[in-house]
C-alpha positions in Angstrom: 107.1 -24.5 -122.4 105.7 -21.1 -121.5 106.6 -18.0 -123.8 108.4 -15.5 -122.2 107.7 -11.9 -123.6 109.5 -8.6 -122.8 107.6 -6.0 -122.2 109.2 -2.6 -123.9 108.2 0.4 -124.2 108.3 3.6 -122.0 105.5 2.6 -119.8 108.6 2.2 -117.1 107.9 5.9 -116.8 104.4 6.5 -116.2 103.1 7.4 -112.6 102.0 4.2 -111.2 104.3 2.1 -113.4 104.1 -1.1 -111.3 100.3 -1.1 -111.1 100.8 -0.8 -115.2 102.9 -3.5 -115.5 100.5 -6.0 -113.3 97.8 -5.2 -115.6 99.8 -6.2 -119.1 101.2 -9.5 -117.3 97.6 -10.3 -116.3 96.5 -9.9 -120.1 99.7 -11.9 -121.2 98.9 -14.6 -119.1 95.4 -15.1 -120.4 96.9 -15.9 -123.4 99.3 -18.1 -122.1 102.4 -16.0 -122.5 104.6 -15.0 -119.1 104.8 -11.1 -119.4 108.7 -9.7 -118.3 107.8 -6.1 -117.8 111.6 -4.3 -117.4 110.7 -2.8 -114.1 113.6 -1.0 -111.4 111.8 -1.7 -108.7 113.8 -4.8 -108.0 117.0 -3.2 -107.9 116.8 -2.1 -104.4 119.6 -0.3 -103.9 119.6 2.1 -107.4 119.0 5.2 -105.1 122.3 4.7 -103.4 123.9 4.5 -106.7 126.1 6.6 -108.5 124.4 8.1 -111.7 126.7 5.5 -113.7 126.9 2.9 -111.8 122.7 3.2 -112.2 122.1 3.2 -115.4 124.9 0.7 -116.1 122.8 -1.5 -113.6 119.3 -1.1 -115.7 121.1 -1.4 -119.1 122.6 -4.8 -117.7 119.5 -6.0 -116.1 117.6 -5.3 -119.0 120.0 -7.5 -121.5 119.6 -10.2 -119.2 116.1 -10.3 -118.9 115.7 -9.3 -123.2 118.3 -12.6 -123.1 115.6 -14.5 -121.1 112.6 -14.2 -123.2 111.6 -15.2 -126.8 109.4 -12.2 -128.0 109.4 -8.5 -127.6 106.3 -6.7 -127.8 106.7 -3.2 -127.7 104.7 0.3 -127.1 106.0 2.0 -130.2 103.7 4.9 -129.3 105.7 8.4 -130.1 107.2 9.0 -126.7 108.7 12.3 -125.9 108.8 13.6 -129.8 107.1 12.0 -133.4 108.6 8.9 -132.9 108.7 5.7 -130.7 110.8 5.9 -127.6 114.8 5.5 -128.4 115.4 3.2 -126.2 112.5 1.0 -126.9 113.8 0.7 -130.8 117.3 -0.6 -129.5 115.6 -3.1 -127.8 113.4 -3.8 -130.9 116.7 -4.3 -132.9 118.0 -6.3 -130.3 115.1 -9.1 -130.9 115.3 -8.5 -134.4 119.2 -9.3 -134.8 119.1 -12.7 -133.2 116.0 -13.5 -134.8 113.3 -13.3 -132.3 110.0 -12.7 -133.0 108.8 -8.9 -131.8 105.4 -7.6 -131.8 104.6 -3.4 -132.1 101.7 -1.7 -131.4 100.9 2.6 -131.1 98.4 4.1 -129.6 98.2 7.3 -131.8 96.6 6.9 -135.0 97.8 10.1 -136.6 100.7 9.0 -139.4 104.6 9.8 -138.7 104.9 12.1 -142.0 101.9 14.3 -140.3 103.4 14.0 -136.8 107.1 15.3 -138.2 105.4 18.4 -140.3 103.4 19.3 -137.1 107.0 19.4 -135.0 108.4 21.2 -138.3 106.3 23.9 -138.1 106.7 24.6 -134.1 110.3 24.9 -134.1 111.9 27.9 -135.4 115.1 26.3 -136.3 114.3 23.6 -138.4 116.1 23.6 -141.8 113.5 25.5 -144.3 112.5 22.6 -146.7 113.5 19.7 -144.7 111.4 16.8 -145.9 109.0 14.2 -143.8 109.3 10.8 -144.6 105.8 9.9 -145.8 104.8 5.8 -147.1 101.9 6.4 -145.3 103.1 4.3 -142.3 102.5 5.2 -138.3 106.0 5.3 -137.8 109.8 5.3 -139.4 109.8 2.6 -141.8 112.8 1.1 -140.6 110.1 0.3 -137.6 107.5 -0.9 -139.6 110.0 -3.2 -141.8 111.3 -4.6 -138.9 108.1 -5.4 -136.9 107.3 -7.1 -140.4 110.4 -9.2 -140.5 110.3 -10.1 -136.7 107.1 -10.8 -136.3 105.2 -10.7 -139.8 102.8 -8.3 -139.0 102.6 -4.2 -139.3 102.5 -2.1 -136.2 99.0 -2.4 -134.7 97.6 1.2 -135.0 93.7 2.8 -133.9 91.3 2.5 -136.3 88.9 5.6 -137.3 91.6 8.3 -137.0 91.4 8.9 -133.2 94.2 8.6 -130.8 94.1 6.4 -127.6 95.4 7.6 -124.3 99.2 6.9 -123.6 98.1 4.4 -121.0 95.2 2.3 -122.8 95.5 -1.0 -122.7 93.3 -2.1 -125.6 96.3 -2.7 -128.1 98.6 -3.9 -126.0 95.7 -6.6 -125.8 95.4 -7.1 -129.7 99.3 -7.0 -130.0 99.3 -10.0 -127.7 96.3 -11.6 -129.1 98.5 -11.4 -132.2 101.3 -13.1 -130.6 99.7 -15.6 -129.1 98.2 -16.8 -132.2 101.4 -16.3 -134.7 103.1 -18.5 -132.0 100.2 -21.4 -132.2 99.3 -20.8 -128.6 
């Protein structure tokens, strides 16, 4: 039986997604796990659509596949703010309410508390004393608790303090490495 593993995160929306995706199903499959990357480019006709009728279309092609696969692993790298991508945590809670193993890696080292009191201090309307979750974690511990009871292992993070680029593949590799093995494959 071959693993099936979605593929989430908001790599959908870099330039050159496709190219992207080939590259993490060919690291998937060296480790013996089929890599579902939740591409649109098979839903031909999504120009022609309606804005609704759209993203109705990718939210239901994207249950079905999450409904076809066993494990998530996810780019939990902060995505458009401090935090992972939005839609990649519903997708995270998804595996994690029918009790499928997920997998979560980020490719900026710098810790969530630090990332909210940098975004604190560059907006001018944020409420004077607001406090930053801290625990010393790389993101929202509600992440972090669930990647530990999906999958029994912590977000994968850089080591030495340094950031990776959006795009690096390097965790993604370990994160799958990890899966493989926690899987006995």
């Amino acid at each position: 039986m071959t693993v099936k593993a979605y593929l989430a995160g908001p790599d959908v929306f870099l330039p050159g997604a496709p190219a992207h995706a080939r590259r993490k199903v060919e690291i998937c499959a060296r480790y013996g796990i089929e890599g579902r990357p939740p591409l649109n480019e098979d839903v031909a006709s999504l120009g022609a659509m309606r804005e609704e009728e759209a993203w109705r279309t990718i939210y239901r092609k994207d249950v079905a596949m999450m409904e076809g696969c066993d494990i998530a692993i996810a780019n939990l790298t902060p995505f458009r703010g401090v935090s992972a991508d939005s839609g990649t945590l519903v997708e995270l809670g998804w595996f994690l309410g029918r009790g499928r193993p997920a997998f979560g890696y980020s490719n900026s080292a710098r810790l969530f508390a630090e990332r909210c009191r940098q975004q604190a201090a560059a907006l001018p309307e944020e409420i004077p004393g607001l406090s930053a979750e801290g625990f010393g974690l790389p993101d929202n511990l509600m992440i972090q608790g669930a990647l530990i009871q999906a999958g029994g292992h912590p977000m994968l993070v850089p080591g030495g303090g340094r950031d990776l680029p959006f795009d690096s593949l390097d965790l993604f590799e370990a994160c799958v490495a990890l899966a493989a093995r926690h899987l006995g494959l």
